[in-house]
LUMDRENLO-377883 format. One record per residue (C-alpha): residue number from 0; residue in three letters; x, y, z. Coordinates in steps of 0.1 Angstrom, whole numbers, padded with zeros to 4 digits. Layout:
   bavex   vogu      c1      c2      c3
     NUM    ala       X       Y       Z
...
# end
This chain:
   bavex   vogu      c1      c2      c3
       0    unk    0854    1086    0148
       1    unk    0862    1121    0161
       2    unk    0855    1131    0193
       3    unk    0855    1166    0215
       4    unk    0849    1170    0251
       5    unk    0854    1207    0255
       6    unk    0838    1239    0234
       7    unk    0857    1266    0220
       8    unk    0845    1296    0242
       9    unk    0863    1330    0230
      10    unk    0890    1324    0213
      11    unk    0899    1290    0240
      12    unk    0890    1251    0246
      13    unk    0866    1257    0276
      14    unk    0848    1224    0294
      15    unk    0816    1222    0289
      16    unk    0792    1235    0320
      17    unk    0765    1208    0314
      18    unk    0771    1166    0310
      19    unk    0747    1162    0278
      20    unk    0764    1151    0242
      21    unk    0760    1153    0207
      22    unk    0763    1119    0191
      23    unk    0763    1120    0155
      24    unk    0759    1090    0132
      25    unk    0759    1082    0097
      26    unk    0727    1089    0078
      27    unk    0742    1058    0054
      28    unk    0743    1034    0078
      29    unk    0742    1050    0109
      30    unk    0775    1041    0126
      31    unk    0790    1063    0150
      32    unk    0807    1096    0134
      33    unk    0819    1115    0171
      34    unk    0806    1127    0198
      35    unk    0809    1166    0213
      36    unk    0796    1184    0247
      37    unk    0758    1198    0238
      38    unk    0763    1234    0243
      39    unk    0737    1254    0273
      40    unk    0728    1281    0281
      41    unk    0755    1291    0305
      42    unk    0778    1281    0282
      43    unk    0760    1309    0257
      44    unk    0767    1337    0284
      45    unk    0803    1326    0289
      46    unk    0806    1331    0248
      47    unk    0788    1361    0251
      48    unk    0804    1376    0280
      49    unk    0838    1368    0260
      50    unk    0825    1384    0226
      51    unk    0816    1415    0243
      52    unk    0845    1424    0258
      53    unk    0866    1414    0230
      54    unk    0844    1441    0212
      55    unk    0839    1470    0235
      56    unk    0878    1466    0254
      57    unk    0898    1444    0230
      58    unk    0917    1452    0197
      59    unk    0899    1434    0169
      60    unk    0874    1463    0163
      61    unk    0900    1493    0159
      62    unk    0928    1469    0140
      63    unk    0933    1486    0110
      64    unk    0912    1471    0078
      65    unk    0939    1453    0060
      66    unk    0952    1437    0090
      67    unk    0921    1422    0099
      68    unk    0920    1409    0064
      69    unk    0954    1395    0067
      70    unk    0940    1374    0095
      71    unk    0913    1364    0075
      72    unk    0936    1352    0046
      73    unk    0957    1334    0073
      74    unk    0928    1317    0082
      75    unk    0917    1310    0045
      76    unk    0951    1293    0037
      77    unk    0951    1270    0072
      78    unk    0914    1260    0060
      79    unk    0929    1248    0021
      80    unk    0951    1225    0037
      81    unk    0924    1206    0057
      82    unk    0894    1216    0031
      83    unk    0893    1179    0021
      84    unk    0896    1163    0053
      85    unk    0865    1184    0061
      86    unk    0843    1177    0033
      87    unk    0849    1141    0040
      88    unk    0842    1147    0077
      89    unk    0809    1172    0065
      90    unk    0800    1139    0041
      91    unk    0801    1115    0070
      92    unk    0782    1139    0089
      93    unk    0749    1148    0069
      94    unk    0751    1125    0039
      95    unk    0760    1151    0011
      96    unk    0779    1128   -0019
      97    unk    0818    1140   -0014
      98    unk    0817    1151   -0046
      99    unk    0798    1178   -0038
     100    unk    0811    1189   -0004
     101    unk    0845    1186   -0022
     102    unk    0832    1210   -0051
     103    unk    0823    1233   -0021
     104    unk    0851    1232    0006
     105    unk    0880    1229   -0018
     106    unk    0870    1254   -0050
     107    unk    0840    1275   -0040
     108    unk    0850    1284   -0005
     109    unk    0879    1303   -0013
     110    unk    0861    1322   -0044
     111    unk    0836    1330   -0014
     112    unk    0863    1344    0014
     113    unk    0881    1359   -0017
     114    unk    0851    1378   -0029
     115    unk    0847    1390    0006
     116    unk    0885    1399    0007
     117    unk    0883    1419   -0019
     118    unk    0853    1434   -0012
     119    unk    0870    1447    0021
     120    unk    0896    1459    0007
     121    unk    0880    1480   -0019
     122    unk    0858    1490    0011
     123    unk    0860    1531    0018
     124    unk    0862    1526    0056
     125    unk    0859    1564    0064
     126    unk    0855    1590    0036
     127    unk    0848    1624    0035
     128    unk    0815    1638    0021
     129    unk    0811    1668    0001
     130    unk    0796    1683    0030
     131    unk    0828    1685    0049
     132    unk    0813    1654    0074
     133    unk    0829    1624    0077
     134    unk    0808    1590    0068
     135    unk    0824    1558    0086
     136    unk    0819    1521    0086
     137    unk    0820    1504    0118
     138    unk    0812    1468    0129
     139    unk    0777    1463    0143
     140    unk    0790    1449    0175
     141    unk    0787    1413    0186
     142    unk    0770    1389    0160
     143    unk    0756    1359    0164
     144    unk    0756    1335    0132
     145    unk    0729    1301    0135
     146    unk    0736    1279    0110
     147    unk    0720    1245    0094
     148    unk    0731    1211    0085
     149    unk    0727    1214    0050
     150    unk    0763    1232    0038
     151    unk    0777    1241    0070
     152    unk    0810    1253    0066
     153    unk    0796    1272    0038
     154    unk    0771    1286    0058
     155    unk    0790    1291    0086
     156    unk    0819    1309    0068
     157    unk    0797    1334    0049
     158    unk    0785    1350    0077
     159    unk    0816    1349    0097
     160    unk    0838    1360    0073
     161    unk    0825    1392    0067
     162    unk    0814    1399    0100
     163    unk    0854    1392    0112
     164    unk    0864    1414    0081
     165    unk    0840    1442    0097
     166    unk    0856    1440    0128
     167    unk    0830    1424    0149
     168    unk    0830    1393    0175
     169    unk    0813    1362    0165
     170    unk    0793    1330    0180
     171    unk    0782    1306    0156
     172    unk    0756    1280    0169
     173    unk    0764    1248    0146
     174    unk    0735    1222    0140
     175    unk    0736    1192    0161
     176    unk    0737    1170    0131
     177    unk    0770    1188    0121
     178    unk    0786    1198    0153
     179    unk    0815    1179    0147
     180    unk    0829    1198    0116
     181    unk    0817    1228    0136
     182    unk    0841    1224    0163
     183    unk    0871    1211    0137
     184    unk    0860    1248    0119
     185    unk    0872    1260    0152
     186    unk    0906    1247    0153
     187    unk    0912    1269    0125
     188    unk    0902    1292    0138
     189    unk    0923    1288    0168
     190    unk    0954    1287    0145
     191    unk    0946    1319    0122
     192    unk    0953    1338    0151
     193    unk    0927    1363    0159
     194    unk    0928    1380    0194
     195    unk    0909    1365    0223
     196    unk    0873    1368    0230
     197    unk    0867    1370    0189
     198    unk    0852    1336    0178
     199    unk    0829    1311    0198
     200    unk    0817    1277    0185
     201    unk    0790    1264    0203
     202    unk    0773    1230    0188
     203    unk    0737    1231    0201
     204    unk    0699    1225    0195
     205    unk    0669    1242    0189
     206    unk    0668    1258    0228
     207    unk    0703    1269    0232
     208    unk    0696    1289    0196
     209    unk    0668    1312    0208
     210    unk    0686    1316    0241
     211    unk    0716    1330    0224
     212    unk    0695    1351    0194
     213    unk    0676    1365    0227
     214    unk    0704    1378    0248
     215    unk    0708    1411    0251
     216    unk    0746    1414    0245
     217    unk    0742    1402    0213
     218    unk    0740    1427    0181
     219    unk    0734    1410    0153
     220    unk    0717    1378    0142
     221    unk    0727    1362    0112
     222    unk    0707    1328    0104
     223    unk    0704    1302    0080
     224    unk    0676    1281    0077
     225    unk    0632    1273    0074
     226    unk    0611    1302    0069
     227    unk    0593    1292    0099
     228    unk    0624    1296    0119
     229    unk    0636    1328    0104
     230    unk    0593    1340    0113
     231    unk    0605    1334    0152
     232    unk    0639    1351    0147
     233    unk    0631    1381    0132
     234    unk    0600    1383    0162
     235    unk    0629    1380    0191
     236    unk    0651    1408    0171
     237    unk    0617    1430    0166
     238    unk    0615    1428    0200
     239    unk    0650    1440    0211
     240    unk    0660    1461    0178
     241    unk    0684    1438    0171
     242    unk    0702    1436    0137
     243    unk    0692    1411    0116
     244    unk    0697    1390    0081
     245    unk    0676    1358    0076
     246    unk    0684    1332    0045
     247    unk    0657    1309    0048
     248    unk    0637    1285    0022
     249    unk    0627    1287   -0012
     250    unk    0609    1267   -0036
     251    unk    0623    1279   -0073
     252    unk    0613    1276   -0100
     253    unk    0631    1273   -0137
     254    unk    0615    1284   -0167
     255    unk    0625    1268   -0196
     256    unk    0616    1285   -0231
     257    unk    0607    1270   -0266
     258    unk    0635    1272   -0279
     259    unk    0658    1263   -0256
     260    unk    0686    1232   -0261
     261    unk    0669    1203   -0239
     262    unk    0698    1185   -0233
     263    unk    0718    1213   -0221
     264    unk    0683    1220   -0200
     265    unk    0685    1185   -0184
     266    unk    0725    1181   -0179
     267    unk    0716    1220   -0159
     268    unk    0692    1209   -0138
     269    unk    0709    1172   -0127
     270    unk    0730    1197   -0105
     271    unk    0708    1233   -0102
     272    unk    0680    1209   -0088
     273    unk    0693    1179   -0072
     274    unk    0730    1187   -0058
     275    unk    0733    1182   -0021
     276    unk    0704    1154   -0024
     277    unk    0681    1187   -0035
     278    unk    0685    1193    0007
     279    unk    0693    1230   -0010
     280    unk    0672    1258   -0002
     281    unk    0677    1275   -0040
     282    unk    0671    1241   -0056
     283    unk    0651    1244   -0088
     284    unk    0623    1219   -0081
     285    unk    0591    1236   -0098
     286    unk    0601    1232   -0135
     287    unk    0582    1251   -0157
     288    unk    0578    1238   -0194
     289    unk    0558    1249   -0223
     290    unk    0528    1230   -0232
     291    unk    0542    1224   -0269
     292    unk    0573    1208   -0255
     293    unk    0559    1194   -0222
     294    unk    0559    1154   -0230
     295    unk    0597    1157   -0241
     296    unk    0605    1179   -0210
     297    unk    0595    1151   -0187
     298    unk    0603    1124   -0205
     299    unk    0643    1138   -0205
     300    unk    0640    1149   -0168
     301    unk    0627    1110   -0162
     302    unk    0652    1095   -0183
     303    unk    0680    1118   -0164
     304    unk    0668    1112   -0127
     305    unk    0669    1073   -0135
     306    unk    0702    1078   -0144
     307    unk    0716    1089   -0111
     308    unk    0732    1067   -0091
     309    unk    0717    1065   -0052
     310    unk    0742    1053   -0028
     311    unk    0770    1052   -0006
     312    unk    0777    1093    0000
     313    unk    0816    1083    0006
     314    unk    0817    1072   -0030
     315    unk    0826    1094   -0056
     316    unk    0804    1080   -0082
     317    unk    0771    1087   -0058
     318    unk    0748    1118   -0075
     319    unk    0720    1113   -0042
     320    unk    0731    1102   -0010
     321    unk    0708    1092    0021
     322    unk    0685    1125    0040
     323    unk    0705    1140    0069
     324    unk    0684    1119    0098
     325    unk    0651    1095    0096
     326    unk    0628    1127    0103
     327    unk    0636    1144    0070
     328    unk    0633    1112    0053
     329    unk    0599    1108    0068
     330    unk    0589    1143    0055
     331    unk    0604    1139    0016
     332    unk    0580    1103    0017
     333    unk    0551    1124    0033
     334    unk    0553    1150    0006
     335    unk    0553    1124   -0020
     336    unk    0527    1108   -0006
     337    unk    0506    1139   -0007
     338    unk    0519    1144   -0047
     339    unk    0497    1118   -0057
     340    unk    0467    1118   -0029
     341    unk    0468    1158   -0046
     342    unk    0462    1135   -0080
     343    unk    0500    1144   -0096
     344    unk    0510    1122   -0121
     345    unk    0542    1100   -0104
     346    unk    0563    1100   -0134
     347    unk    0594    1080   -0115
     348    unk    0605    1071   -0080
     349    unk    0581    1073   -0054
     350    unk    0575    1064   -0013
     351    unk    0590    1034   -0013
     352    unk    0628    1024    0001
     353    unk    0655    1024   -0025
     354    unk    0665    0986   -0028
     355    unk    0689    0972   -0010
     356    unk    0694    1011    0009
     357    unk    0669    1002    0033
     358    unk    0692    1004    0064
     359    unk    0701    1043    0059
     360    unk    0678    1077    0054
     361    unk    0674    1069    0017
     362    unk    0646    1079   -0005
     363    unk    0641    1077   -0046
     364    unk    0642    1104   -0066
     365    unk    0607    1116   -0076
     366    unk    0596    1131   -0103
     367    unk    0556    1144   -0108
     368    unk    0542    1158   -0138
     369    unk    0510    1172   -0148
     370    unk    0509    1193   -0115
     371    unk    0490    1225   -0110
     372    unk    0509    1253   -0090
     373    unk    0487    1254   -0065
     374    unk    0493    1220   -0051
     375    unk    0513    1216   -0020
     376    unk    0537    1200   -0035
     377    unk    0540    1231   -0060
     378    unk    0540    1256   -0035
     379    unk    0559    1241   -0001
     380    unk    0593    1234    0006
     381    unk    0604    1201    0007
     382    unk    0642    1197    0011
     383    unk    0649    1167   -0005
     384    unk    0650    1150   -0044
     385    unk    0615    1158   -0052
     386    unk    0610    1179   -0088
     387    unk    0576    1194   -0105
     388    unk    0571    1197   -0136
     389    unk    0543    1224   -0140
     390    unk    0531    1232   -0180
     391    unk    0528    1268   -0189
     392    unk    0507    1284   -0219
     393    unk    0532    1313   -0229
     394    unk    0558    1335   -0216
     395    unk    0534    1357   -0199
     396    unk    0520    1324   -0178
     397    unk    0555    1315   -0173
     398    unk    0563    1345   -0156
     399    unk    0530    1346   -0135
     400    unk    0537    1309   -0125
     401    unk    0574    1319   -0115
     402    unk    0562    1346   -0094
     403    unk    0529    1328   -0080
     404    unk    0549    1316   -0050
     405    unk    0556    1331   -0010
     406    unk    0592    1325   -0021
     407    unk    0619    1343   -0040
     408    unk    0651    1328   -0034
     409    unk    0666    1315   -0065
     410    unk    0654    1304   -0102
     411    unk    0668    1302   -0135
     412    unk    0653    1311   -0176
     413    unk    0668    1287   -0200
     414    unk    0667    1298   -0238
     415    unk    0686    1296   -0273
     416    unk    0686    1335   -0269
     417    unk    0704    1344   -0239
     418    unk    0697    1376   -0240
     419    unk    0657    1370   -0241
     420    unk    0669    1351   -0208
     421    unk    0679    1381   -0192
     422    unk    0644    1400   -0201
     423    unk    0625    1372   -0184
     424    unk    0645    1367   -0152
     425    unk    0644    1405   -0148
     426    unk    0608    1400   -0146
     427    unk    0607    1372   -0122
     428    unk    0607    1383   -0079
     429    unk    0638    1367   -0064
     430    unk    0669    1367   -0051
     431    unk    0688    1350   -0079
     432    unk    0680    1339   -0112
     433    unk    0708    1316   -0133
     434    unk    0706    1320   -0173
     435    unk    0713    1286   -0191
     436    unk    0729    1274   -0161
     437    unk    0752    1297   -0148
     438    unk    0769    1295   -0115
     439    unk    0765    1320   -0086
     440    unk    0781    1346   -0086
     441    unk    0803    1348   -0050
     442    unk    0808    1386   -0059
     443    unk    0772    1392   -0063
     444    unk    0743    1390   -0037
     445    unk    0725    1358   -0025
     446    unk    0690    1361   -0008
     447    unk    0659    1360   -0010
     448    unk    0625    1381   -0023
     449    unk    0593    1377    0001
     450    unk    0594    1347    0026
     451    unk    0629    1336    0016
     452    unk    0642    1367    0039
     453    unk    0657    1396    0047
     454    unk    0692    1410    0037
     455    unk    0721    1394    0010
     456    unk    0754    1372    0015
     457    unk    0782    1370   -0013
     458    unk    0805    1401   -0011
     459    unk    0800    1437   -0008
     460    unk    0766    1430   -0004
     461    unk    0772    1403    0024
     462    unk    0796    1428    0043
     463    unk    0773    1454    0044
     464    unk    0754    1433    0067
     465    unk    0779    1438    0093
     466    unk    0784    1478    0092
     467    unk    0768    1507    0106
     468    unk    0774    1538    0096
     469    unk    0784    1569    0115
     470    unk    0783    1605    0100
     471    unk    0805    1630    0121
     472    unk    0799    1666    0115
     473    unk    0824    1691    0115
# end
């Protein structure tokens, strides 16, 4: 058990000003992970207050470029040493099988700060235009990055990262369910040596994050989560002409083609559509198949889901661990529920309990078929290890389908012919699109098309979000 009593406020451990605490528990079984102090509001304007005079008065903004991103490396390399004592910690926390938040903390984190590294550093801070003016890139000031449950370090570290590299100050408001990795984050942090005032942690809920996203020292919000939430968010910065980039839900979809190799099809989507318990919001749960191939498409995605073993998240054999807390178990069983009152077929799982689970947030992997794409289950985001299997008629309908969503986060074409792959996903609207299960690429862009938001993470992309740009005449 790990435990906190104060919050790291600019740069320093500060006590709390309020008595109320976090207590976190295991969505396994749920015995006590830690406890930390419950962030308020004045503990938001003492965060504030230190961000921006570390930004207006203090050095971070005008330290040269490269040795901001020397800090930033500093900081990678003390976070390697701890990254799997933190994906344990982020396991415990939220349920995600440590295999996974291994993967994530130990290999793809640094490919993510390195992409942003490099991106900095091939970054034309000031140049000179053909006009004679100057163009520079400056930081947008003080940002303010609200983060989910789901992938938090991840999450946490993609908009901070950049935003340090640009030179501005940063407050990230960590999830409850996760506020104890969010205040170990921060004694990295406190290590890597960045100047005072630079980087708050505040663990909070729901009313300490619209307090902080409305306060008018802040510049820039960055957030991380439901549509619904990102609606609200982007209202508050419409409001005050605040900055703003929103990654919020998604519900993708895959399309897999004739002639495509079904077992390579099946082995992609065990972890493009069910990795992190599916609690992902670019999982790949509407599966398109053809009509010719449709029987054999859900009969492998049945056989394959059947296969994975539910348990234990600590373990390294578990594929699907228990849902973060009882509500979004509650919500996975609802939406199955509605599957078949909508009259899906339930190929395998269901609402029932795992066996012998019963005592944590646990549900079955689901599987429908013969679904429409207008049912709900089709159409809304779910968050949790619930897949679709919708037919389609041709390629044309297969594209229609695809794009017959308020999403456009992420996707994926699967073909013999990768090259027909790329045609199709250049015709589908979202974010990202993977061709016979290829990995993100932390160099490229990540976000979404329609509701899935506004502005990109993943390097030079992701930076930009922290910049303006300044033209001086001469």
């Amino acid at each position: 058990m790990t435990f906190y009593n104060e919050l790291f406020i600019g740069g320093r451990w500060t006590a709390p000003t309020g008595t109320e605490i976090i207590e976190v528990r295991s969505p396994h079984d749920g015995s006590l992970v830690g406890r930390t102090p419950h962030a308020g509001t004045a503990d938001v304007d003492a965060a504030v207050a230190a961000a921006r005079y570390a930004f207006d008065h203090g050095p971070w903004p005008r330290t040269d470029p490269g040795e901001r991103q020397k800090t930033v490396a500093r900081f990678q390399e003390l976070y390697a040493a701890r990254a799997a004592e933190m994906a344990a910690l982020i396991t415990a926390e939220n349920g995600t099988p440590i295999s996974m938040t291994t993967g994530l903390n130990v290999y793809g984190l640094p490919e993510q700060t390195g992409a942003y590294l490099r991106a900095a550093e091939n970054l034309q801070w000031e140049e000179k235009l053909p006009s004679g003016a100057l163009l520079r890139r400056e930081a947008v000031g003080v940002v303010a990055a609200v983060i989910p449950w789901n992938a938090p370090h991840q999450a946490a570290l993609v908009k901070m990262v950049p935003a340090l590299l640009a030179g501005c100050a940063v407050i990230l408001k960590a999830a409850p369910e996760t506020a104890i990795d969010a205040l170990a984050l921060a004694e990295i942090f406190a290590q890597a040596g960045f100047p005072d005032g630079v980087v708050s942690v505040l663990p909070a809920g729901r009313e300490t994050s619209e307090y902080l996203v409305a306060h008018p020292g802040v510049d820039k919000i960055a957030f991380t989560g439901s549509t619904a939430a990102g609606r609200r968010i982007a209202s508050i910065a419409g409001e005050r002409l605040k900055r703003v980039s929103l990654e919020l839900g998604g519900k993708s979809a895959v399309v897999i083609l004739e002639d495509a190799d079904l077992d390579a099809v099946v082995e992609g989507l065990k972890f493009h559509s069910l990795s992190n318990n599916a609690e992902n919001c670019q999982a790949h749960t509407r599966i398109l198949a053809p009509r010719s191939r449709y029987d054999e498409v859900v009969e492998a995605i049945r056989a394959m889901m059947e296969s994975l073993i539910v348990d234990d998240p600590s373990d390294p054999a578990t594929f699907i661990g228990p849902m973060v807390h009882a509500d979004q178990r509650q919500r996975v069983i609802s939406y199955i529920e509605i599957g078949v009152a909508e009259g899906a077929r339930l190929v395998t799982g269901g609402p029932g309990l795992p066996e012998g689970l019963e005592g944590g947030h646990y549900v079955k992997p689901t599987l429908f078929a013969d679904v429409d794409n207008s049912m709900r289950v089709a159409r809304e985001e779910i968050f949790g290890p619930v897949l679709v299997v919708i037919p389609f008629d041709d390629e044309e309908d297969a594209v229609r389908i695809a794009n017959d969503s308020e999403y456009g986060l992420g996707g994926g074409v699967w073909a013999a012919d990768p090259g027909h792959a790329v045609e199709v996903a250049r015709r589908i609207r979202t974010g990202l699109v993977l061709v016979n299960g290829a990995m993100p690429a932390w160099d490229g862009s990540f976000g979404g098309f329609k509701a899935s938001g506004i502005g990109r993470e993943f390097g030079t992309a992701g930076l930009n979000q922290y910049i303006e740009y300044k033209t001086i005449g001469r």
